[in-house]
C-alpha positions in Angstrom: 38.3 128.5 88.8 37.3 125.6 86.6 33.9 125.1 86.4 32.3 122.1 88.5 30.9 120.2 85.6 34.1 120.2 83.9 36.1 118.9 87.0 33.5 116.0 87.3 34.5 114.9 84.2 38.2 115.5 84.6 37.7 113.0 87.9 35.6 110.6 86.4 38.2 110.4 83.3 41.1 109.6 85.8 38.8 106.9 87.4 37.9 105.5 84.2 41.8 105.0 83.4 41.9 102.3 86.0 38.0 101.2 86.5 35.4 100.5 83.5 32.8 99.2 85.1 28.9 100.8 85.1 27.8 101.3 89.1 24.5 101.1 90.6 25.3 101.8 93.9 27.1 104.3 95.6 28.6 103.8 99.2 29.5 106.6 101.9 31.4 104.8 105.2 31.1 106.9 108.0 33.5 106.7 111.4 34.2 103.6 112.5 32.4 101.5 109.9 34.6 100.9 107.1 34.0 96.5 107.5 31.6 96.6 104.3 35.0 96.9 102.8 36.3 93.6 103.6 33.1 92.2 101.2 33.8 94.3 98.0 35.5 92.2 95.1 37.8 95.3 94.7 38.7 95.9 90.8 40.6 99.2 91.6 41.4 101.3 94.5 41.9 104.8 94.3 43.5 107.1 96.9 41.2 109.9 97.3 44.7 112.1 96.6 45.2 110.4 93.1 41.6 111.7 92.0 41.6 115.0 90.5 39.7 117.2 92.7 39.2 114.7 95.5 40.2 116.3 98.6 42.6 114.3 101.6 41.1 112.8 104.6 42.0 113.5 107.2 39.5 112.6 110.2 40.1 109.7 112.1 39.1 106.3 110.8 38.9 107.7 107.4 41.3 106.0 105.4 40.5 108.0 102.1 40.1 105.5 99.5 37.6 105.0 96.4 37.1 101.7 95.9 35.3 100.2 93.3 34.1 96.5 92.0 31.1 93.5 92.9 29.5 93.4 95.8 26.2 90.8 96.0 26.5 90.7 92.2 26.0 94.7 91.7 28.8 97.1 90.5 29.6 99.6 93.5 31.4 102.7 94.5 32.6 102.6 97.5 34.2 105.5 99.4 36.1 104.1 102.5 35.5 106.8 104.8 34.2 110.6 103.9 34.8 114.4 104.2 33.6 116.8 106.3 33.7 120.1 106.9 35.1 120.8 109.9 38.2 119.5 108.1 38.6 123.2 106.5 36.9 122.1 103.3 34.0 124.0 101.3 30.6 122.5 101.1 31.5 122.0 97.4 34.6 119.7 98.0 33.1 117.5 100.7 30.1 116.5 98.1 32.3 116.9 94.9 32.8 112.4 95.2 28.6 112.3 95.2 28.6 113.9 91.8 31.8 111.9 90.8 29.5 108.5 91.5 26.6 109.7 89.8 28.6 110.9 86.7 30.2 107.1 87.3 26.4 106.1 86.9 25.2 105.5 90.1 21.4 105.3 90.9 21.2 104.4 94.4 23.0 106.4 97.1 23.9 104.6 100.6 25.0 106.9 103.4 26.3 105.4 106.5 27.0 107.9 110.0 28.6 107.7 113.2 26.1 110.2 115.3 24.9 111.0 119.1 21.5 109.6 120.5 18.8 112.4 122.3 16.0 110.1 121.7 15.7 109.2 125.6 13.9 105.4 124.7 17.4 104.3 122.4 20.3 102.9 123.2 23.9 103.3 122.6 24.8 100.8 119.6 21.5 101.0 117.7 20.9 101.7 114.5 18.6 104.8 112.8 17.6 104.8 109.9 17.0 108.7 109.1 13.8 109.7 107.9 14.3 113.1 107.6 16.8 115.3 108.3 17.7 119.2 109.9 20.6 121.3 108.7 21.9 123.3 111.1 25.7 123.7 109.5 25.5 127.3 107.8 25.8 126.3 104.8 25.0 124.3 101.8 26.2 122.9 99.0 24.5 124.0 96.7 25.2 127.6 97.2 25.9 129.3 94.2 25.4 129.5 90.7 23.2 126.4 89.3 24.6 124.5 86.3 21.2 123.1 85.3 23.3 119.9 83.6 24.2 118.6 87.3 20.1 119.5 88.8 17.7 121.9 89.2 17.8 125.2 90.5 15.6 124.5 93.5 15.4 120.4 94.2 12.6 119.8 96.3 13.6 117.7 99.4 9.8 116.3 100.6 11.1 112.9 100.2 15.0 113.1 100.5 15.7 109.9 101.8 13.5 107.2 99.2 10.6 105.5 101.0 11.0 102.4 99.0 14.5 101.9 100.4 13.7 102.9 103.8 11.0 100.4 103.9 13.2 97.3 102.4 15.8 98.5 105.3 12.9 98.1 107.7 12.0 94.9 106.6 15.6 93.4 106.1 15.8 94.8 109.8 12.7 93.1 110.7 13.7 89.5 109.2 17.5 89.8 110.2 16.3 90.2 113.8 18.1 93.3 113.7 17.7 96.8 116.4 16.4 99.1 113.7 15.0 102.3 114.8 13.4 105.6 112.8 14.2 108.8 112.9 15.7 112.5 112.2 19.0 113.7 111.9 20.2 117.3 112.6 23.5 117.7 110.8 26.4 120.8 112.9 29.8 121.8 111.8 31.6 120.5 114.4 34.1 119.4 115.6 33.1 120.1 118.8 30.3 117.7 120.2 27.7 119.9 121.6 26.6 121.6 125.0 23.9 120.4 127.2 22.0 123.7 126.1 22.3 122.5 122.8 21.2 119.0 122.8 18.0 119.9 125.0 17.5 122.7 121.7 18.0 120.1 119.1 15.8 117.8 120.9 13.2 120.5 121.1 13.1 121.0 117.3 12.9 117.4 116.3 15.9 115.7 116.2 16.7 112.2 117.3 20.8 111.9 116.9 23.3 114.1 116.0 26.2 114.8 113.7 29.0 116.6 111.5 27.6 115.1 108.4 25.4 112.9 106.0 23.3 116.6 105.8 25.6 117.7 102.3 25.9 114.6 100.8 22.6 113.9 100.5 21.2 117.8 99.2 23.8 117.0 96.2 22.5 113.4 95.4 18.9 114.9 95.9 19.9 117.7 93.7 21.6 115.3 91.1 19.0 112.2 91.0 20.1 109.9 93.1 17.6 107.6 95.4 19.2 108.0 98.9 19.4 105.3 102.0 20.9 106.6 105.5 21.6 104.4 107.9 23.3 106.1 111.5 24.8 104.0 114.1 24.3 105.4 118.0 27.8 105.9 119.6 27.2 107.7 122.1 24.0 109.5 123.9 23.1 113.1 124.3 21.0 112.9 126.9 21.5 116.4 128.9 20.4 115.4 132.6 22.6 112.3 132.3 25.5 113.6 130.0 29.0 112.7 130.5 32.3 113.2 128.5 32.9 110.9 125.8 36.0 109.9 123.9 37.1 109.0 119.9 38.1 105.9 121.2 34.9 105.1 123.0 32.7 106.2 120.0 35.1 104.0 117.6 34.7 100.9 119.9 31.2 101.4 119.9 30.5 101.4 115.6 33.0 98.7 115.3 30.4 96.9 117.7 27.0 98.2 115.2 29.5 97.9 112.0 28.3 93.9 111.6 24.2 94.6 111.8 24.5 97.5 109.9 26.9 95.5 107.0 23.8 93.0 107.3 21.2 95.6 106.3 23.1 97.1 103.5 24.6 94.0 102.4 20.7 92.6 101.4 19.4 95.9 100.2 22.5 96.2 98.0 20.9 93.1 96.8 17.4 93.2 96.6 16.9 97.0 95.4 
């Protein structure tokens, strides 16, 4: 198999055929929340298909594109809508775009989620931004040999999501008059959404929402340098005494709902970071 380093360099070549400019800021859109979009002064899009190396999306609401141009007067990366790994991918493909943006020469990593609530005093619709996070998906991305050219052998992850970024988030939050809350995210495989059982043990360890993803991404950009922001929108709650069946519909109608408070927070740290 080619080697990793050498495949981030084949993709970033392919890009660089359509796309010269010099990013700051990388962009993950998560389920349902792919408006930011609609903002970016677009100098190429890529299919994810036409990338060597990128994988196909294929979850719902995931259109698959890399898109890349101006946004607020800073160069971005934008990928409209992710990868997971319940889609049958490895660990390695679903992060391989994160090392693609910061061989592109991003700095600033912005993760966006679709996730559950089990914190009992939110709300369906609000926004987290995660502190900290759990992973509970058997695996890791980092697996394997380390090519010491892409990060260290052992990157330390005491402050995974950057504290500086968090706090502008907080305040943008603050003087937007936006619902901002705080917390931890506990990443599973999926696709299924959990058991009662389950949420009342994820609560137990620390969590406050719940997803399939966000938990990867960030280990590589940790791993590779980046300064990482993530931002999860509530869709549903988790709450086991009170749980009832929820549908992709219901969880889509619900970030299309979040997707303009949330564009409001990223849109001004984009800016003023």
């Amino acid at each position: 198999m080619q080697p990793l380093y050498e495949q981030i360099q084949e993709a970033v070549s392919a890009i660089r055929t359509k796309w010269t400019g010099h990013p700051r800021f990388g962009i993950i859109l998560g389920t349902g929340l792919g408006g930011v979009r609609e903002e970016i002064q677009a100098e190429a899009l890529l299919p994810y298909e036409t990338i060597p190396h990128f994988p196909k999306a294929t979850a719902i609401s995931h259109a698959g594109n890399l898109i890349c141009g101006n946004w607020q007067g800073r160069v971005v990366v934008l990928m409209e809508g992710r990868l997971h790994y319940y889609e049958g991918y490895s660990m390695q493909q679903i992060t391989f775009p994160v090392r693609v943006m910061r061989a592109l020469g991003c700095e600033i990593l912005i993760v966006t989620t679709a996730c559950g609530g089990m914190n009992p005093h939110w709300r369906k619709g609000d926004l987290m931004v995660i502190e900290d996070h759990i992973n509970l998906m058997g695996d890791n991305p980092l697996r394997g040999p380390n090519d010491d050219r892409l990060g260290p052998r052992f990157p330390d992850m005491c402050y995974a999501y950057d504290r500086e970024l968090l706090a502008l988030a907080e305040r943008v939050a603050l003087e937007e008059q936006i619902r901002l809350q705080r917390g931890v995210y506990v990443a599973l495989s999926g696709p299924n959404l959990e058991t009662r059982a389950e949420y009342r043990f994820l609560r137990g360890i620390g969590a406050d929402v719940v997803g399939m993803s966000t938990v990867p991404e960030v280990l590589v950009a940790v791993h590779s340098g980046l300064r990482v922001l993530g931002i999860a929108v509530i869709t549903d709650m988790c709450l086991p005494d009170a749980l009832q069946p929820v549908s992709v519909a219901d969880i889509l109608a619900t970030a299309a709902q979040a997707e303009k408070p949330l564009r409001t927070i990223i849109r001004r740290v984009v800016a003023e970071a």
